[in-house]
ROMIZA-974353 format. One record per residue (C-alpha): chain; residue number from 1; x, y negated, z negated. Coordinates in nm, 4 decimals, decimal comma. Each point is the difference from the previous one (the first is absolute). Layout:
BEGIN
A/NUM/X/Y/Z
...
END
This chain:
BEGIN
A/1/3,6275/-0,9934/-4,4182
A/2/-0,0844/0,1685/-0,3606
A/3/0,1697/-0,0289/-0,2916
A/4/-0,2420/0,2738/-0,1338
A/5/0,1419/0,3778/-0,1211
A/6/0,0078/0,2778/0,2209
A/7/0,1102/0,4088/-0,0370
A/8/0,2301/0,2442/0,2033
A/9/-0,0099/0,3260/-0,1214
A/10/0,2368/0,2390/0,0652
A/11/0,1041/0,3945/0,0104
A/12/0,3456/0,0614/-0,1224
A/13/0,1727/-0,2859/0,1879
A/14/-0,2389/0,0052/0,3141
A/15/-0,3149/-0,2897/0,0584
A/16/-0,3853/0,1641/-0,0286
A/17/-0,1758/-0,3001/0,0301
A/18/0,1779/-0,4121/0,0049
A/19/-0,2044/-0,3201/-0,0889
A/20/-0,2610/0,1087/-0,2065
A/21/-0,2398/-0,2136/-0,1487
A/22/-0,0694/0,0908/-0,3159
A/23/-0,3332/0,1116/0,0244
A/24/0,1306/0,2895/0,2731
A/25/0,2984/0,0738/-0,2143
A/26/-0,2329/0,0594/-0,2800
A/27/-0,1983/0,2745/0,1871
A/28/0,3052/0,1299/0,2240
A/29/0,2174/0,0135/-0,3062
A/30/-0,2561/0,2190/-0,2064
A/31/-0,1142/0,2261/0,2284
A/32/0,3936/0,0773/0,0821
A/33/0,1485/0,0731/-0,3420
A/34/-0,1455/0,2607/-0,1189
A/35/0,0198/0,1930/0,3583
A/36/0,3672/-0,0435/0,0256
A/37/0,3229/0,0477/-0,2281
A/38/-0,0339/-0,2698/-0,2539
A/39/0,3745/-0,0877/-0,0127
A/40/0,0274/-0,0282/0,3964
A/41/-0,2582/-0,3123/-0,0195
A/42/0,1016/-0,3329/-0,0401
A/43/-0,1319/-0,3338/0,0969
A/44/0,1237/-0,3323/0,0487
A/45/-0,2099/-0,3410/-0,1017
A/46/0,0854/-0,2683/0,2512
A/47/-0,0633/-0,3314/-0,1541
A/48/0,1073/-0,3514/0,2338
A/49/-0,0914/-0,1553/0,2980
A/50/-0,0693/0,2559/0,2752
A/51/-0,2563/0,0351/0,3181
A/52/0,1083/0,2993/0,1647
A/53/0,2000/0,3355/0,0391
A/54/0,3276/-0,1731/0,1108
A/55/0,0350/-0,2982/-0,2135
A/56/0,2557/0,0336/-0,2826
A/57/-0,1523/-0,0025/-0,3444
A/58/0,1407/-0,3101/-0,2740
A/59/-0,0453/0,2913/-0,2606
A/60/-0,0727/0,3513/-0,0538
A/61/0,0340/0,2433/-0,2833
A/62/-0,0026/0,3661/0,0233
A/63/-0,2590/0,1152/-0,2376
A/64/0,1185/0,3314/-0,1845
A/65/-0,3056/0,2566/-0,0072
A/66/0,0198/0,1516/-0,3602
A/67/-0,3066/-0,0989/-0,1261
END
């Protein structure tokens, strides 16, 4: 287990892509906001102990994508 960051992004309220590292996110994240509706992106920075899909995050914060 990781207490390092990782991304979900999502469309409206549906997942794209779950447990991103950040260097993914980064390149995921860029290539997808300016090919879809800006306000139907959001993203989500998970920060705690975590190791896989399933296991419950200590913390998360949804990220608002006005930037």
């Amino acid at each position: 287990m990781t207490k390092e960051k990782s991304y979900h992004i999502y469309l409206e309220d549906k997942v794209l892509f779950k447990n991103l590292e950040r260097e993914l996110f980064e390149i995921i994240w860029d290539r997808i906001y300016v090919s879809y509706h800006k306000d139907d992106l959001s993203y989500e920075e998970i920060e705690g102990e975590h190791s896989d899909n399933i296991t419950e995050h200590s913390y998360w914060q949804r990220i608002d994508n006005s930037v």
